[in-house]
N, C-alpha and C positions, 0 to 999 in steps of 0.2 A: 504494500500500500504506500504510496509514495506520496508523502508528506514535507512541510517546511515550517520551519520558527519564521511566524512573524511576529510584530509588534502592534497590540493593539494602538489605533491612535489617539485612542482618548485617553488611557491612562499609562501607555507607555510600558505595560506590564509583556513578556514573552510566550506567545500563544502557540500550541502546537497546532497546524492546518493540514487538513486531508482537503486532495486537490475537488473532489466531488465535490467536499461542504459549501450551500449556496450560502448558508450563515451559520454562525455559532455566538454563544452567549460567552460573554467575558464574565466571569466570576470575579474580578477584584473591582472593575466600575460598574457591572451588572447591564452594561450597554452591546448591543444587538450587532456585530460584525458583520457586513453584507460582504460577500466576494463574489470576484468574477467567475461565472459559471462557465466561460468560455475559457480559460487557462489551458492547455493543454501541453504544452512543456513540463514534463517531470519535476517534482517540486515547485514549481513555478507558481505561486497565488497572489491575484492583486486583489490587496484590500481598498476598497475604493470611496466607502462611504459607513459611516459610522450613528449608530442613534441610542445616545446614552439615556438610562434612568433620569428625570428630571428631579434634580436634589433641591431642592433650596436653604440657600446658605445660612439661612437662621432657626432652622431645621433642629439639626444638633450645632452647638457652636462647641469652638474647645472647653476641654473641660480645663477650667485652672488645676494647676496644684499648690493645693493649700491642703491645711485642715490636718486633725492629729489621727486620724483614721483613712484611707486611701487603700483601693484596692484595685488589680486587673483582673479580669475576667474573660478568658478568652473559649471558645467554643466553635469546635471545628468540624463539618458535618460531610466536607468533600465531595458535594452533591456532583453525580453526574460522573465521579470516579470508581473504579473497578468495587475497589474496597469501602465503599462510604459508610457513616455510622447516622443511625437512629437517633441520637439520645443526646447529642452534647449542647444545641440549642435549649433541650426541656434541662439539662444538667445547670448551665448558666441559669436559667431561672431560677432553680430551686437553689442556689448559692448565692444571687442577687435579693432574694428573698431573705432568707436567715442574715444576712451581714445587714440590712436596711431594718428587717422588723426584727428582729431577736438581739442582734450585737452590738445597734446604734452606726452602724455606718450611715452615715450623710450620702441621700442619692446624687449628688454634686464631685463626689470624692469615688465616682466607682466607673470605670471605664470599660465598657465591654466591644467584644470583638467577637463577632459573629459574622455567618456568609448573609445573614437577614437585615443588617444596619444599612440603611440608607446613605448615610457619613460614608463618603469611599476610604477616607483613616481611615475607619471601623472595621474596615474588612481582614480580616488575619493572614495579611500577605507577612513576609520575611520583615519587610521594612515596617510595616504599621504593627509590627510584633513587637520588632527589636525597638522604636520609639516609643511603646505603650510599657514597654521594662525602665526604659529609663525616666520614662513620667513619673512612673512609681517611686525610684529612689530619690530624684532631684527635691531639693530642700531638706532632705528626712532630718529629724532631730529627734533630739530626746525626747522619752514617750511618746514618739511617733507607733503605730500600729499600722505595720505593711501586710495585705494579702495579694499573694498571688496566686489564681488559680486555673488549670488549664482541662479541658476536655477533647481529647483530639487522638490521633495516630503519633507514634513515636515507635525507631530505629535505636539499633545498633552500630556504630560503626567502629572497626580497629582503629583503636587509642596508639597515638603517634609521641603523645610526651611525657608514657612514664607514669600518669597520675592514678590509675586506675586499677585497682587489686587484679581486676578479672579480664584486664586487657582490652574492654571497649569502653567506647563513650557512648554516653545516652544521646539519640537526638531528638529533636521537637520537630513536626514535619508542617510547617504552613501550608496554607491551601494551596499556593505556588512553588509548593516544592521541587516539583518536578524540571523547571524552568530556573528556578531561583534558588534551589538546596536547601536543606536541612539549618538547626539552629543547634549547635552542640552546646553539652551540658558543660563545658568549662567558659562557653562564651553566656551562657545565664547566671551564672558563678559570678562572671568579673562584674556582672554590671549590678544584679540585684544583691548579692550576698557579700562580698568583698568593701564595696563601702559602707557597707550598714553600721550607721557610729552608735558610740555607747550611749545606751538606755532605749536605744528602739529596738523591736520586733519586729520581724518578718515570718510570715505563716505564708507556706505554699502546699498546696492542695493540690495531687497529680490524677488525675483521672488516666489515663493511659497505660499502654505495656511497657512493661522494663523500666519500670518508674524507681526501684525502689533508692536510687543515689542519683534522678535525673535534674537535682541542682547543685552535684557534688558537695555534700554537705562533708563533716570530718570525722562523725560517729553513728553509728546504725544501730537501731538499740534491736536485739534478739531477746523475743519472749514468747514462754512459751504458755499452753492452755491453763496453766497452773496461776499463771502469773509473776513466775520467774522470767528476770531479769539479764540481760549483760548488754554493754556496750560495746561492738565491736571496732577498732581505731580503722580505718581508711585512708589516715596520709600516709605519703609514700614518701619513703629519703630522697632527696636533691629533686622531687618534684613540685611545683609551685604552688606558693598558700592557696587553701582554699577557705579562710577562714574570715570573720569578720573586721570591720575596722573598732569590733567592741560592741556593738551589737552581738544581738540575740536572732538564728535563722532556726526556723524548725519545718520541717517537712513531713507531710504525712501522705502517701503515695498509698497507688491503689492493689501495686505488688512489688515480689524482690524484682531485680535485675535479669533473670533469665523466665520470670513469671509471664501468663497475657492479665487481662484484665477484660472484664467483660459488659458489654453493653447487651441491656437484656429488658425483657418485662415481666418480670420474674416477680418485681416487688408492685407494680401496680401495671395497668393498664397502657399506660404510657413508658417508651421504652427511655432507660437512665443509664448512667453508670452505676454500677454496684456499687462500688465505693461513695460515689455522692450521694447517691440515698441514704445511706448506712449511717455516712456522716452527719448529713441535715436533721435524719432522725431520729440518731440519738440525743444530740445537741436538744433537738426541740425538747424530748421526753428525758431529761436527764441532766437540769440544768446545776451548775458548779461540778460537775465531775470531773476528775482529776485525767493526764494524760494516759497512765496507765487502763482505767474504766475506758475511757474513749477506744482504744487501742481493742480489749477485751471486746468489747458490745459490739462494737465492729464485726469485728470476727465471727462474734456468734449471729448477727444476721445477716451477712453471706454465709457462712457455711450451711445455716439452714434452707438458703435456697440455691444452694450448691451445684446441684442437680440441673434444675431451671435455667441456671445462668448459661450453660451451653458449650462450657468451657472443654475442649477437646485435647487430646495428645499430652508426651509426657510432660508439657511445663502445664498441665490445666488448672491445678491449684492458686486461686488467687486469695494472700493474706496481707492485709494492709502493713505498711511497713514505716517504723519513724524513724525518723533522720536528725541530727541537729548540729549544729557549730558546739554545741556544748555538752556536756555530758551531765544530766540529772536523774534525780529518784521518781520514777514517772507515777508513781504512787502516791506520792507528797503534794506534787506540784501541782495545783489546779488547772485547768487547761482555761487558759483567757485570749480574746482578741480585743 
């Protein structure tokens, strides 16, 4: 089938074209590509006329960053690709939900990214990914309260500098990844975890496979049904910090590193991520519990729908996994945003 990268010309983004296609939709401006149906030269396609979504610019406007509560929200559905998911637009909801009605985030202070926004920023390309990470951190101060949280597809790829136990890195797959590449986990590191200065937190929330170190944190805490404890270390000698500027990062992903994770309707009607649901519902039913409780109850409502979730082959186990720059008694500590 003989195909060519062009460039949409509305938003400049790299489209894959088969010569037959009289149009195709751009997913990053959501605007309608007409081509020439008369091309016949082998890869050869003029695009020739273009008719974007009509946005209006006072629509969404930017969001400021201010405010001691700030979060990203990102949700990625790959509509229209081989492997798309169900769940991660209803996932964004029910996490823009609980941080607005249960946690106190300010709807001014929460930016999401979806293929559904109107705002062409909003779209979960590479570049309105990697802007919507640094939104997050820019200003942060003491007692600042950072969420990050992602619902989407994520990769493997061989670890090239050393930092990695198990020899790959995590990656984050934007809607344009195929054109524009992956977001690796040591470049999510430098930007939201690495400057985080003392007296702020940072909560990231991984909805995806191979999540369980996919913001390179520096401890992984192992526990087991009892509610035994350990931390396991993850820096690596003469590889580069991954640790805070004194802040506080904690992660809680949706499995280990070689796990999938599953998008299902297992827990209601509407298809989610296991993990997000797990999380929103215990949080709602279960208010002041501690990291460890959170961690537990998790557990116990996926494993009960275990089965349902659909999880196939030897990695089909999926157990939520915590992460953090620091090392505590996840017992003691209450879980706060």
């Amino acid at each position: 089938m003989a195909t060519k990268k062009e460039r949409c010309s509305n938003c400049g983004v790299t489209l894959q074209v088969r010569l037959e296609e009289r149009a195709i939709y751009c997913p990053v401006c959501r605007g309608i590509i007409i081509c020439n149906a008369h091309a016949t030269s082998p890869g050869l396609v003029t695009i020739y006329r273009v008719r974007p979504l009509q946005i209006s610019p006072q629509l969404n406007p930017p969001t400021p960053a201010h405010g001691r509560k700030r979060a990203v929200l990102c949700g990625i559905t790959y509509e229209g690709h081989e492997n798309s998911i169900e769940g991660s637009i209803n996932d964004v909801s029910l996490m823009k939900d609980l941080l607005t009605k249960k946690l106190g985030f300010p709807r001014s202070s929460i930016r999401v990214l979806t293929e559904e926004e109107r705002d062409p920023h909003r779209i979960p390309t590479k570049q309105n990914i990697r802007a919507s990470l640094r939104w997050l951190i820019q200003g942060c101060g003491s007692g600042d309260s950072l969420v990050f949280y992602y619902s989407g597809h994520a990769s493997q790829v061989r670890d090239h500098d050393g930092d990695e136990i198990d020899g790959y890195d995590e990656a984050l797959l934007p809607v344009d990844y195929q054109t524009e590449g992956r977001i690796l986990d040591d470049e999510i590191n430098a930007t939201i975890v690495r400057p985080l200065p003392q007296g702020a937190t940072l909560h990231a929330i991984i909805d995806t496979c191979f999540s369980g170190t996919f913001i390179d944190l520096q401890f992984v805490c192992r526990i087991n049904r009892e509610g035994y404890f350990k931390w396991d270390d993850h820096r690596m000698p003469h590889a580069a910090y991954k640790g805070t500027s004194g802040g506080r990062a904690i992660s809680i992903s949706a499995c280990d590193d070689h796990q999938n994770s599953g998008d299902t309707t297992a827990f209601t009607d509407n298809a989610n991520g296991a993990l997000t649901y797990s999380f929103v519902r215990t949080l709602e039913k279960e208010p002041g519990l501690s990291y460890g409780r959170l961690l537990i109850a998790m557990h116990e409502r996926i494993s009960k729908k275990q089965d349902k979730i659909g999880l196939k082959g030897p990695h089909s186990a999926q157990e939520p996994v915590l992460s953090s720059s620091q090392r505590f008694d996840i017992h003691s500590k209450p879980f706060t945003i």
